[in-house]
C-alpha positions as CSV (number, residue, x, y, z in Angstrom):
1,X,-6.8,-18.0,-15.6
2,X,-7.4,-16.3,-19.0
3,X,-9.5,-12.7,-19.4
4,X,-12.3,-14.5,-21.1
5,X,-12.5,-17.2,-18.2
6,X,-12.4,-14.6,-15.9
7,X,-15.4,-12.7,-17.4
8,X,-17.3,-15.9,-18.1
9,X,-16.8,-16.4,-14.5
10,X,-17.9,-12.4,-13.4
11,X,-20.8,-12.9,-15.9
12,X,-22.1,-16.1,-14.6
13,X,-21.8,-14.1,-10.6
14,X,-24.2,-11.5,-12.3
15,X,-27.2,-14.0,-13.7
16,X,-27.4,-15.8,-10.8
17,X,-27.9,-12.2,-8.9
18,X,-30.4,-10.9,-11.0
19,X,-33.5,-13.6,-10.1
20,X,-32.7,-12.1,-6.6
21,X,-32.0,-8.6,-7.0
22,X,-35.5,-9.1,-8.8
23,X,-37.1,-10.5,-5.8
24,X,-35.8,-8.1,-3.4
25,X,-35.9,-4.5,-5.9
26,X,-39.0,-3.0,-4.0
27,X,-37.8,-4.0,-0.3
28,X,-36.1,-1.8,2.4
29,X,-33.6,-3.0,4.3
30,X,-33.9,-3.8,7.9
31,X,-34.3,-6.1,10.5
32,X,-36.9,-7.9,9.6
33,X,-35.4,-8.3,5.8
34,X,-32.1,-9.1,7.4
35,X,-34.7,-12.2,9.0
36,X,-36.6,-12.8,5.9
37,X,-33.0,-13.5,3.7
38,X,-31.6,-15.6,6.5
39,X,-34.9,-17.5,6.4
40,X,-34.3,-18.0,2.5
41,X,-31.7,-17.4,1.5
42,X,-29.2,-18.9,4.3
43,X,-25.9,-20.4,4.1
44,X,-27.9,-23.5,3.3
45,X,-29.7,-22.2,0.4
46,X,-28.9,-22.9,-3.4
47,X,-28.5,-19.0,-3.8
48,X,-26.2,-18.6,-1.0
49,X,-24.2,-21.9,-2.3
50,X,-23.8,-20.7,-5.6
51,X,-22.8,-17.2,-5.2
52,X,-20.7,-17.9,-2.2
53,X,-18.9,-20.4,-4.7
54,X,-18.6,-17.8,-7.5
55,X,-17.6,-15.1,-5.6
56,X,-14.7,-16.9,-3.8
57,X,-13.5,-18.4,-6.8
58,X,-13.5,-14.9,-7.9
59,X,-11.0,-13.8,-5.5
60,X,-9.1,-16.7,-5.6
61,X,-8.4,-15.7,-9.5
62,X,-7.9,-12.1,-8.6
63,X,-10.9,-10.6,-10.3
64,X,-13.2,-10.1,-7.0
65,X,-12.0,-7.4,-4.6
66,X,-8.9,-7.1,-6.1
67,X,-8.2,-3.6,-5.3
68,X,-6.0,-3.0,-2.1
69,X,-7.6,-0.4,0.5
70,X,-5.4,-1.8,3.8
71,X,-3.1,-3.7,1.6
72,X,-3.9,-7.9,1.1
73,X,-6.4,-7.7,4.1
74,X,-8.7,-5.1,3.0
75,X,-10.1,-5.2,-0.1
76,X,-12.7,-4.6,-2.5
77,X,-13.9,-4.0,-5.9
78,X,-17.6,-3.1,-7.8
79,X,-18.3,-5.7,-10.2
80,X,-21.1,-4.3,-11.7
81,X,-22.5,-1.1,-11.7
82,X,-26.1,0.2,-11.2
83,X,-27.8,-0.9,-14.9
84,X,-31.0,-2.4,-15.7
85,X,-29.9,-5.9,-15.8
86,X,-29.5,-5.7,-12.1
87,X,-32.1,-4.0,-11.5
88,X,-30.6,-0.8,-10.3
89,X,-28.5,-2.3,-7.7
90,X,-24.5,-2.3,-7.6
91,X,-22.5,-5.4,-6.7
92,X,-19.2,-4.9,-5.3
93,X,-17.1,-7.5,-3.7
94,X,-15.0,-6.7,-0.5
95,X,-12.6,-9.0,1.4
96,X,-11.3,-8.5,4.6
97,X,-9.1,-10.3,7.5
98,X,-8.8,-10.3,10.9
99,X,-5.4,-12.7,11.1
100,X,-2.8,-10.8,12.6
101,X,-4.8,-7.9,13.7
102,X,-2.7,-5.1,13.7
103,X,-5.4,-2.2,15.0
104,X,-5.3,-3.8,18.8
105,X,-9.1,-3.8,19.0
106,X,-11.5,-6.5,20.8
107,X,-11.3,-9.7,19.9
108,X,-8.3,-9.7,17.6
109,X,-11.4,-7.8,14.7
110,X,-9.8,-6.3,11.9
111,X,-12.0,-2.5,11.3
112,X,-12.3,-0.8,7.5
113,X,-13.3,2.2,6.1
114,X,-16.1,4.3,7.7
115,X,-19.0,4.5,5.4
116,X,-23.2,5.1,5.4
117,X,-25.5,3.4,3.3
118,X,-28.3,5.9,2.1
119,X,-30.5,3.7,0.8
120,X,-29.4,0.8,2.8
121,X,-27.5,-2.5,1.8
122,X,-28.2,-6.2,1.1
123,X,-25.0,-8.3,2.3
124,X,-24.4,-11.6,1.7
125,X,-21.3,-12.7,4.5
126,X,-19.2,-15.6,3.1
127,X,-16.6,-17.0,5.7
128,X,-13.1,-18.3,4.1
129,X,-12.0,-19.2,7.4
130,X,-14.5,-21.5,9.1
131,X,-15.9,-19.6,11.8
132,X,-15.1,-16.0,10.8
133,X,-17.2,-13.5,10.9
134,X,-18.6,-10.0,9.6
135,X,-20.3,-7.3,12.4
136,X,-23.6,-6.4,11.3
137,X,-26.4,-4.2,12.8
138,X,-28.0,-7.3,14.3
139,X,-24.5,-8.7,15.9
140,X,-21.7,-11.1,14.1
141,X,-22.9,-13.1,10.8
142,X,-20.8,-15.9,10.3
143,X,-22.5,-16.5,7.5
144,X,-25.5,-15.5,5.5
145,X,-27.0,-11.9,4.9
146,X,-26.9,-8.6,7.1
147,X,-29.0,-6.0,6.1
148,X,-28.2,-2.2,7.3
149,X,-30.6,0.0,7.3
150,X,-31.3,3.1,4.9
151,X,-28.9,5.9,6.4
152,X,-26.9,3.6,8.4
153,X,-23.5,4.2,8.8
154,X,-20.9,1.9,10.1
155,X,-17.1,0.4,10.3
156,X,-17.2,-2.7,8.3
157,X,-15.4,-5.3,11.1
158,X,-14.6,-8.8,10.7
159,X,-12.9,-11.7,13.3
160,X,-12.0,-15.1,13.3
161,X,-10.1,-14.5,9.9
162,X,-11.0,-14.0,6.5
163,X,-14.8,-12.9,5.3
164,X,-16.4,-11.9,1.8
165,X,-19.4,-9.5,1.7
166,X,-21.3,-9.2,-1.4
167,X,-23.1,-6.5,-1.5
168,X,-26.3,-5.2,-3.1
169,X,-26.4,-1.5,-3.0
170,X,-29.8,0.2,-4.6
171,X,-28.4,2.9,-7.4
172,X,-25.5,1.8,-5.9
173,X,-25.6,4.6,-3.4
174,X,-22.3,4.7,-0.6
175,X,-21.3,7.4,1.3
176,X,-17.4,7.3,3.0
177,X,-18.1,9.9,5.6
178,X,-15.6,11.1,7.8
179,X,-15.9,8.7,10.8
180,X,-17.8,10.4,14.1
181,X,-15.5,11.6,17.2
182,X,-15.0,8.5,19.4
């Protein structure tokens, strides 16, 4: 994989986001948004379809969540930054697997970084292994969109192996927090 392939390939990620980020610019996260997308813009959905394709290619070639947080199986990396073209939002890529769990908690799930989302977060869940999936504020997604409220805060999890989120973040706004007292 060359440099220019690889931003050909980031670059194509990004123009099919924008249409979207568009759509949803003016929308607050919650629930019922996390309803509306999954109506959409499931797993079934040309949307879905294509930037599920893009971004998995993307790690595959190393240039999607390519920066080690919890070594191999936690990773992730912005792949654009709040601009204009998108509208304002981010887009960061994060990878993360449960196989050969490690942290001993329920269900084999693999848990990341503690973090809040102050103005919410629009995440797209693509499974690599069939059947995986990411927690959400609704319960598991094994695949299509979550949508945490603004001023949620969470551990990412996943199970059942590996997932991709890719994740719309409005000025690109994250907060790692020191995790509460359990």
């Amino acid at each position: 994989m060359t440099t220019a392939t690889a931003n050909q390939d980031l670059e194509a990620l990004i123009d099919h986001c924008v249409p979207f980020l568009e759509e949803v610019k003016d929308m607050t996260t919650s629930t019922e948004v996390e309803r509306w997308l999954n109506r959409k813009y499931g797993p079934g959905s040309e949307l879905y379809q294509t930037l599920a394709r893009l971004v998995k290619k993307g790690v595959q070639d190393g240039w999607a969540a390519n920066v080690e947080i919890d070594g191999p199986v936690y990773r992730r990396s912005r792949l654009a930054e709040p601009s204009q073209r998108t509208r304002f939002f981010s887009i960061t890529a994060v990878y993360m697997d449960s196989t050969g769990n490690r942290l001993g908690l329920p269900d084999d799930r693999y848990r990341g970084q503690y973090h809040g989302h102050p103005y919410g977060e629009f995440n797209m869940v693509v499974p690599v292994t069939p059947g995986a999936a990411l927690n959400g504020p609704n319960g598991w997604c094994e695949g299509g969109w979550t949508a945490p409220a603004p001023g949620s805060q969470h551990y990412p999890e996943a199970k059942g192996g590996a997932v991709i989120a890719l994740f719309f973040l409005p000025s690109g706004r994250i907060s790692y927090n020191a995790a509460p007292q359990e």
